[in-house]
C-alpha positions as CSV (number, residue, x, y, z in Angstrom):
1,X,0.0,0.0,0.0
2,X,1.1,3.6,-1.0
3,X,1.7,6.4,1.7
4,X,-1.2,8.2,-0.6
5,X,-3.5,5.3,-0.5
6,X,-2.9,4.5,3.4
7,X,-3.8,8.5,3.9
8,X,-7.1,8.1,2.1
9,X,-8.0,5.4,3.8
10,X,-7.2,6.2,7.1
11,X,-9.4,9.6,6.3
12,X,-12.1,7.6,4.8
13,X,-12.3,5.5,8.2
14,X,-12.3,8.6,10.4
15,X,-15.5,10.4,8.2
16,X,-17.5,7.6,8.6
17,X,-17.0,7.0,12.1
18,X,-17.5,10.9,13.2
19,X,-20.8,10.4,11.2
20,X,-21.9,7.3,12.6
21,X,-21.9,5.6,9.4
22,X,-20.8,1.9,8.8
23,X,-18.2,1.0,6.0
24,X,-20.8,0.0,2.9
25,X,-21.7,-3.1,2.6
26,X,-21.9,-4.3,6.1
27,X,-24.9,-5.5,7.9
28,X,-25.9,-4.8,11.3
29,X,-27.7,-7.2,14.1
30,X,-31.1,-7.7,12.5
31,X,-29.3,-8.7,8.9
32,X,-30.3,-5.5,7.0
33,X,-28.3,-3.4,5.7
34,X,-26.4,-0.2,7.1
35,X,-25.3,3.1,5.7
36,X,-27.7,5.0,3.0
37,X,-29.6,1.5,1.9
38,X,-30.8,0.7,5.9
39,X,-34.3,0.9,6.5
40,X,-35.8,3.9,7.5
41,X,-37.4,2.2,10.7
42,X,-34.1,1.7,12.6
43,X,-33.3,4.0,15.3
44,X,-29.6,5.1,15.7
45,X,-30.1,3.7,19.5
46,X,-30.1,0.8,18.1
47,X,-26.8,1.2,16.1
48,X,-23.5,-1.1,17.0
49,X,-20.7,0.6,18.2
50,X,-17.9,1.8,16.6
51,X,-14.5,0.2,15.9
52,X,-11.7,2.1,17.7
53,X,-10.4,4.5,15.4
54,X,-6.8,3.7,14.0
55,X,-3.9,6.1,14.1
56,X,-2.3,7.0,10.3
57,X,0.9,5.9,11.3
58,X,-0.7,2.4,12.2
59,X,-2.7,2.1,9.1
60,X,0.8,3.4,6.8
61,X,2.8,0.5,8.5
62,X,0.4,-1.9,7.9
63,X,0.6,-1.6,3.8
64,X,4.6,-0.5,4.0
65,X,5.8,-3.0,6.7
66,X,8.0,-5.3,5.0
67,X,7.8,-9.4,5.9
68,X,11.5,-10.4,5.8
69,X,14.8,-8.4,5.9
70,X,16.0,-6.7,2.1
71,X,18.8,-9.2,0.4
72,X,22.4,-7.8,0.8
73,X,22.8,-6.0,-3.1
74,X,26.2,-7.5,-3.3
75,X,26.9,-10.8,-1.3
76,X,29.5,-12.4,-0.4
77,X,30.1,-15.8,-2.4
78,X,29.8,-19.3,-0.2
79,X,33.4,-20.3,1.4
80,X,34.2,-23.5,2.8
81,X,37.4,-25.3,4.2
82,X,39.5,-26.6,1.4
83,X,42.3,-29.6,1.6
84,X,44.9,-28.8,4.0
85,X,48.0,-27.4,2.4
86,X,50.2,-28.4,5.7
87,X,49.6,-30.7,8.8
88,X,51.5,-32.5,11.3
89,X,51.6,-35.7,11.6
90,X,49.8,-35.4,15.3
91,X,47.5,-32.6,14.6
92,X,44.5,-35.3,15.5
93,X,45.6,-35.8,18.4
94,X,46.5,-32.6,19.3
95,X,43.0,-31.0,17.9
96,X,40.8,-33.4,19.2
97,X,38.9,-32.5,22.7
98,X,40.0,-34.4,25.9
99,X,38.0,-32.8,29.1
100,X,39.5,-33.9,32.6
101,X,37.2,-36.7,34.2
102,X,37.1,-37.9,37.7
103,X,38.0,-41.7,36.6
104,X,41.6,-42.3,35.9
105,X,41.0,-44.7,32.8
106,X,38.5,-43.2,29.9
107,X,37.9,-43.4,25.9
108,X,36.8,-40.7,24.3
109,X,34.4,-40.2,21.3
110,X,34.8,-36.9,19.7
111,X,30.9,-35.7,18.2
112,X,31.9,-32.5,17.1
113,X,31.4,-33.5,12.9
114,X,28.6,-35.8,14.0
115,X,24.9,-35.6,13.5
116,X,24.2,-38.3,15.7
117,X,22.8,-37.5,19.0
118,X,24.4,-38.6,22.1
119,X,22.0,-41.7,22.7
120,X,22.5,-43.0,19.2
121,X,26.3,-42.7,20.3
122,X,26.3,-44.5,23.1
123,X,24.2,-46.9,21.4
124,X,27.1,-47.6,18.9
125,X,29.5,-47.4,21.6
126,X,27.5,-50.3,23.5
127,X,27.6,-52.2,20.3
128,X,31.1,-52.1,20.2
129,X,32.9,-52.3,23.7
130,X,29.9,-54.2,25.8
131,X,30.4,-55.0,29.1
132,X,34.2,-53.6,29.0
133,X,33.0,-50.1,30.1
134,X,31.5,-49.6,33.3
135,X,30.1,-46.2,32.9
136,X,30.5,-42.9,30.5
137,X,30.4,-39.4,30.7
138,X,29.1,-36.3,28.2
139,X,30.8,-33.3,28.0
140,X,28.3,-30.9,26.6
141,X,30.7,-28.1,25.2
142,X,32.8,-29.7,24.0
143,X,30.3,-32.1,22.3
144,X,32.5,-35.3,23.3
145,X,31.8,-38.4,25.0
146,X,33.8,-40.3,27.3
147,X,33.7,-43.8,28.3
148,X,35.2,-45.5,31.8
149,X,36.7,-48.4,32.1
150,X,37.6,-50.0,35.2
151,X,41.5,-50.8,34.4
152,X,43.6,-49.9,31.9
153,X,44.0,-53.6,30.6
154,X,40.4,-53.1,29.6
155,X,40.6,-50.3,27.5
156,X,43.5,-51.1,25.7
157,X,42.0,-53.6,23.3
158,X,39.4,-50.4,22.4
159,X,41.6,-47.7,21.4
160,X,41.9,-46.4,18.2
161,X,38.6,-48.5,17.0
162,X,36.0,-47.6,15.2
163,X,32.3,-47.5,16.6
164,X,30.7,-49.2,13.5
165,X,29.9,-47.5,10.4
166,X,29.2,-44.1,12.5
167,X,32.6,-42.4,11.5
168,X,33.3,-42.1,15.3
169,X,36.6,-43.2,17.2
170,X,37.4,-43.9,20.4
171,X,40.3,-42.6,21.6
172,X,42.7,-41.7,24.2
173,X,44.1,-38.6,25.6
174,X,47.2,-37.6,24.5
175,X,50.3,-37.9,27.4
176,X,50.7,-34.2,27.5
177,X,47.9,-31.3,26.7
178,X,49.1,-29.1,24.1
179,X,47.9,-25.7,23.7
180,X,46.9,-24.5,20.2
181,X,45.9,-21.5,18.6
182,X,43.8,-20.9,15.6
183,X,44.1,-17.6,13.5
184,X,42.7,-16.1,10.8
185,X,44.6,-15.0,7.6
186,X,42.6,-12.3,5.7
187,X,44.2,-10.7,2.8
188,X,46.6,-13.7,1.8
189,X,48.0,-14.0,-1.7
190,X,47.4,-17.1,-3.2
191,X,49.8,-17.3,-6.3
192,X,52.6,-19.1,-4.7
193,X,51.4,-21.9,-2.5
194,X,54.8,-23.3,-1.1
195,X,56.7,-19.5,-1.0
196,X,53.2,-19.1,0.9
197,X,53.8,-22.0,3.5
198,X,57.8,-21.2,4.1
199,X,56.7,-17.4,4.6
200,X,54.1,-18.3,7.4
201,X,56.5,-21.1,9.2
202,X,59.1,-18.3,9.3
203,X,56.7,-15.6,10.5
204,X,55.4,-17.9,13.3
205,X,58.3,-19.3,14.4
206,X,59.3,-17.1,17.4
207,X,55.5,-17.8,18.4
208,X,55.1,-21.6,17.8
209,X,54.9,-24.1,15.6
210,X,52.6,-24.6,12.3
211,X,51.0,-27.4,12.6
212,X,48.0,-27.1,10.6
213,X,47.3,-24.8,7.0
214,X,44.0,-24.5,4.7
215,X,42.6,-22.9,2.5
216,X,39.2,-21.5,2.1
217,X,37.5,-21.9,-1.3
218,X,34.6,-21.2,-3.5
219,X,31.8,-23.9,-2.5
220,X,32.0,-24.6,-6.5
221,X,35.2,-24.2,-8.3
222,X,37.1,-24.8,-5.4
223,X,39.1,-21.8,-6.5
224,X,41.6,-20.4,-3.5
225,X,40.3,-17.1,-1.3
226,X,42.3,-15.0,0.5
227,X,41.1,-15.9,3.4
228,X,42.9,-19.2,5.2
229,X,42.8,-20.6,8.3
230,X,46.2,-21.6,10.7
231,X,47.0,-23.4,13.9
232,X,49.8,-22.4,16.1
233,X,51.2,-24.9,18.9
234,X,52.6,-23.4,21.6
235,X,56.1,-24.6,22.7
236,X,56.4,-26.8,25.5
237,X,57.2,-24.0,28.4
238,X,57.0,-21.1,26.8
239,X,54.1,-18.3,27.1
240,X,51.5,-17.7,24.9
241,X,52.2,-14.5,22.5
242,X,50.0,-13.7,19.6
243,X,51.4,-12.0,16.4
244,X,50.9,-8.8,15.6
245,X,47.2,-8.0,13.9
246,X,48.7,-6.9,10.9
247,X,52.0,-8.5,9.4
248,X,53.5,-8.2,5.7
249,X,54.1,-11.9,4.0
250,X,55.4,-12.3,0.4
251,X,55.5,-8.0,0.5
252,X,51.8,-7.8,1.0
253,X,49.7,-6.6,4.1
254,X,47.9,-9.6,5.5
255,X,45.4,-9.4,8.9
256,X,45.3,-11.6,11.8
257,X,42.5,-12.8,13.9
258,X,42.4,-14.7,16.9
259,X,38.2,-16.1,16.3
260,X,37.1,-15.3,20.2
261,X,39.5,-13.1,21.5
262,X,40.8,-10.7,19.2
263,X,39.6,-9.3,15.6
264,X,41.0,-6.4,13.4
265,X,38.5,-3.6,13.0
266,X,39.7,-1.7,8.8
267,X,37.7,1.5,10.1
268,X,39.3,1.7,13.3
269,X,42.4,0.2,12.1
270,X,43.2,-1.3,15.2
271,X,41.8,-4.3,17.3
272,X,40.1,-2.0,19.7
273,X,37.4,0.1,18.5
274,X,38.6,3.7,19.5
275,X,36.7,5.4,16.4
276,X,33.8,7.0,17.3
277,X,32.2,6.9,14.4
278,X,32.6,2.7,14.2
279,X,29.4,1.3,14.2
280,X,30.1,-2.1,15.7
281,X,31.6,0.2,18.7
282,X,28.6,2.2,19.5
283,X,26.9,-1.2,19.7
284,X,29.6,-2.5,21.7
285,X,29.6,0.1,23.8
286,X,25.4,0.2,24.1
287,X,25.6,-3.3,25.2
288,X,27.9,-2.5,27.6
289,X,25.8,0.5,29.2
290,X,22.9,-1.7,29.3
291,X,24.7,-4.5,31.3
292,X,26.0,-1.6,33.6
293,X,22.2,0.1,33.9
294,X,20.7,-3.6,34.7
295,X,23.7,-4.8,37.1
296,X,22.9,-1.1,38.8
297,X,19.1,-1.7,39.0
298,X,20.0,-5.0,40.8
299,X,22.5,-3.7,43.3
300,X,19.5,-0.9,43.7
301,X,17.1,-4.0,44.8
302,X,19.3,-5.9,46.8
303,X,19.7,-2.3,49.0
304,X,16.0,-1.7,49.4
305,X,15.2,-5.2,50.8
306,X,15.2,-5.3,54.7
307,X,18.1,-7.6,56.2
308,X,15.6,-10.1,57.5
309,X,14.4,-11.0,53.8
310,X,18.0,-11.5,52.7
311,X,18.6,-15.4,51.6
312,X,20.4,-17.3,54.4
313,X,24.4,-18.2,53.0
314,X,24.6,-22.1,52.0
315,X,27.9,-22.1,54.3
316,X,25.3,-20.9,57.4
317,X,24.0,-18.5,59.2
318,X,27.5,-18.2,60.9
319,X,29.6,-17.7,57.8
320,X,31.0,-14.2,57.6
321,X,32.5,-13.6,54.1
322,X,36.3,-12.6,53.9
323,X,36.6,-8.9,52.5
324,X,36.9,-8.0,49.1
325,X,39.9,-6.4,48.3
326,X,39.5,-3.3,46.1
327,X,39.7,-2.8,42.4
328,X,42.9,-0.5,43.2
329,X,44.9,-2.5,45.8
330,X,44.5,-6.1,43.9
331,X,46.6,-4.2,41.0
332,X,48.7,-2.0,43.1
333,X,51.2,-5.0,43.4
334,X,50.9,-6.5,39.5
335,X,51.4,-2.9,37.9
336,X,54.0,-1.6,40.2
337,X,56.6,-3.7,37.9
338,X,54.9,-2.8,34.6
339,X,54.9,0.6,35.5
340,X,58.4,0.8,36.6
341,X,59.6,-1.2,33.3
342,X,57.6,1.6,31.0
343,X,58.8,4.4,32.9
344,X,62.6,3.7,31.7
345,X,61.4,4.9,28.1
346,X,64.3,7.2,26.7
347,X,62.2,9.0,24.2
348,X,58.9,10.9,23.6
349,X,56.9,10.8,20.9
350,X,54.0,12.8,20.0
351,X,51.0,12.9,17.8
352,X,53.1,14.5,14.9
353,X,56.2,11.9,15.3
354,X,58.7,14.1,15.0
355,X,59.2,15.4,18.9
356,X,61.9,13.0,20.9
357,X,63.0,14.4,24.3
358,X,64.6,12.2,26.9
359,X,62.1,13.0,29.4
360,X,60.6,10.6,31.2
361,X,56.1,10.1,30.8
362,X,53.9,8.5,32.8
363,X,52.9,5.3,32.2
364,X,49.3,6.0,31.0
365,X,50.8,8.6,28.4
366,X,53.2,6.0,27.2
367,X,50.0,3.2,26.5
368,X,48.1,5.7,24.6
369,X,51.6,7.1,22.5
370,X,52.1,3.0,21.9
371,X,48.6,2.5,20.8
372,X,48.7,5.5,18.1
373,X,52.1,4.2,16.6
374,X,50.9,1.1,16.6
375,X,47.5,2.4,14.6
376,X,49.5,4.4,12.3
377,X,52.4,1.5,11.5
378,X,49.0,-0.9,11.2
379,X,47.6,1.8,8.7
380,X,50.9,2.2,6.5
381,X,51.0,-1.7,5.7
382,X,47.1,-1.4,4.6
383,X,47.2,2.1,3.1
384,X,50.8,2.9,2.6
385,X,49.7,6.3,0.6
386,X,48.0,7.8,2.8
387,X,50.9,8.4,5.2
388,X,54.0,9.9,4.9
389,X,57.1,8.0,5.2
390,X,58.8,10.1,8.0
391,X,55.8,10.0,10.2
392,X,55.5,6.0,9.9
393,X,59.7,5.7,10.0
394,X,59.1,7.6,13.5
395,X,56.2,5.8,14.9
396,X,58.3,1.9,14.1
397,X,60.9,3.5,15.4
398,X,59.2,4.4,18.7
399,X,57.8,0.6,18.9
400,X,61.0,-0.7,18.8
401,X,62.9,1.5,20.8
402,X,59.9,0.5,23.6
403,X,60.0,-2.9,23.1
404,X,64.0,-2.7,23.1
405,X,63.4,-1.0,27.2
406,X,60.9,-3.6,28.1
407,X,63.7,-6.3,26.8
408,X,65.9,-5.0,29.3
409,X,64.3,-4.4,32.2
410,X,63.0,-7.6,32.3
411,X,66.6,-8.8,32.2
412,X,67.5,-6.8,35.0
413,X,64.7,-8.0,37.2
């Protein structure tokens, strides 16, 4: 319905119903009918009552309203996960889930690429081991089964086999946990596959080991995208460290995500969304004054109530809870180090990057002058026209010189 045809319909409503007129064609009680056709007889105390009357902007949105959400007028074609390029000769036992269980001796049946339900798995699992296992276990996040047996000499004969024709395997946990990391390659060129793999083993290296590399492709050609995905195992002692979000391989600018706990904004250009103007950060940011609204409403509730309505604590009513050390004194210790470390910096650097003095900032100063550098060197590998070179020479050469002070002050510690 058009906006004009909505308006004279909304008018034509409102005229009959000031006039006491039915629409035509409608009958009243006694099955004549109404409006300039009714019989004279009829008294208007006898007349039904109205409808309520309908606002314009109700009867406009009724015609214009639309049913579903307007297709994207460019979408994006239909990726999947192509053949591995690269993968190490444990990466199934390294990638599959093995939750801690109480029982020293369980099997494990990963369901994470299965569509069978958990009963229909342990059905299989029955099938197959019997009266071997003495009980099992579901971990529901991690969509994995586990399966006790009572000695080790019982479960032995079981691992490694397959439960039927269901694609599933039990296995065991391996010796040692290893810690992996998946990331997210965006921008990668494609041309040279094996100059490709070398660049990201050497890129990695001082972060881990590659131990996994795909592509993803067109759902139809299975044509390369630039997108690929890559697992990083972290050595044996060593901390975890992510790569910077932005690094150069084969002399293009190629972004790295970490899916859940770091993504690279292009508008912000920056993992944090400082931009104002960012639209995912104002709904970030909404979300997050919600939360604090609700969580303030409660605390509100939990005030008004008299003591004598409070729940009773499950440790009893003689528990007194320890005190809660503040915000400000839990962190006094941790950032007394950090702050002394970032103090040490021999040189300034400003918004312009061209100021260097050896005086000596404050720690908050020097964040925000490292996250600016960082924003503008992140930039330059994107967009390297729209900066100038002295300006990005100035801001690497800040990030190095800071991360050349934090080198040694932890060496002196």
């Amino acid at each position: 319905m058009s906006f004009a045809a909505a308006r004279r319909t909304f008018e034509t409503l409102t005229k009959r119903q000031r006039t006491g007129l039915a629409p035509e064609g409608s009958s009243d009680s006694q099955g004549g009918a109404s409006g300039a056709g009714a019989a004279s007889g009829g008294s208007s105390s006898q007349a039904q009552p109205t409808a309520a009357p309908q606002s314009f902007a109700s009867v406009a949105r009724a015609g214009n309203k639309r049913s579903t959400p307007a297709p994207p007028t460019f979408p994006r074609p239909q990726l999947e996960r192509g053949a591995h390029i690269f993968k190490h000769a444990d990466y199934d036992s390294m990638e599959r889930p093995a939750p801690k269980s109480a029982s020293p001796t369980v099997l494990y049946v990963d369901m994470r690429q299965s569509s069978l339900s958990p009963d229909e798995a342990l059905d299989a699992a029955y099938t197959a081991v019997g009266d071997a296992a003495v009980g099992f276990q579901v971990f529901s996040a991690q969509k994995t089964l586990a399966l006790v047996f009572s000695d080790v000499e019982h479960a032995t004969p079981y691992r490694d086999r397959p439960l039927g024709d269901t694609g599933l395997t039990l296995y065991a946990a391996p010796p040692k946990a290893t810690q992996l990391v998946k990331l997210t390659l965006q921008g990668v060129p494609v041309h040279d596959v094996p100059a490709l793999q070398n660049a990201l083993v050497s890129l990695l290296q001082p972060y881990g080991d590659l131990v996994f590399l795909a592509p993803m492709v067109h759902a139809k050609t299975k044509w390369y995208s630039d997108q690929w995905h890559a697992t990083l195992r972290v050595r044996d002692g060593e901390e975890l460290t992510l790569p910077d979000p932005v690094v150069t391989i084969m002399g293009a600018p190629v972004i790295i995500d970490v899916p859940g706990e770091r993504r690279f904004c292009r508008h912000c250009m920056d993992v944090t969304h400082s931009r104002a103007d960012c639209r995912q950060g104002q709904r970030l940011r909404a979300k997050q004054q919600q939360l604090l609204r609700q969580q303030q409403q409660h605390q509100q509730q939990l005030q008004q109530q008299p003591s004598d309505q409070q729940q009773e604590s499950a440790f009893g009513s003689g528990y007194v809870a320890p005190p809660k050390r503040s915000a400000a004194t839990a962190t006094d210790e941790d950032s007394a180090d950090t702050a002394s470390v970032r103090s040490r910096a021999a040189h300034r650097w400003d918004d312009n990057m061209e100021t260097e003095s050896p005086e000596i900032v404050s720690p908050e100063q020097l964040v925000e002058m490292e996250r600016t550098a960082q924003q503008i060197v992140n930039h330059a590998r994107l967009r390297p026209s729209e900066l100038d070179s002295t300006t990005v020479t100035n801001a690497q050469r800040f990030l190095d010189t800071l991360a050349a002070n934090r080198s040694r002050g932890s060496g002196d510690q």
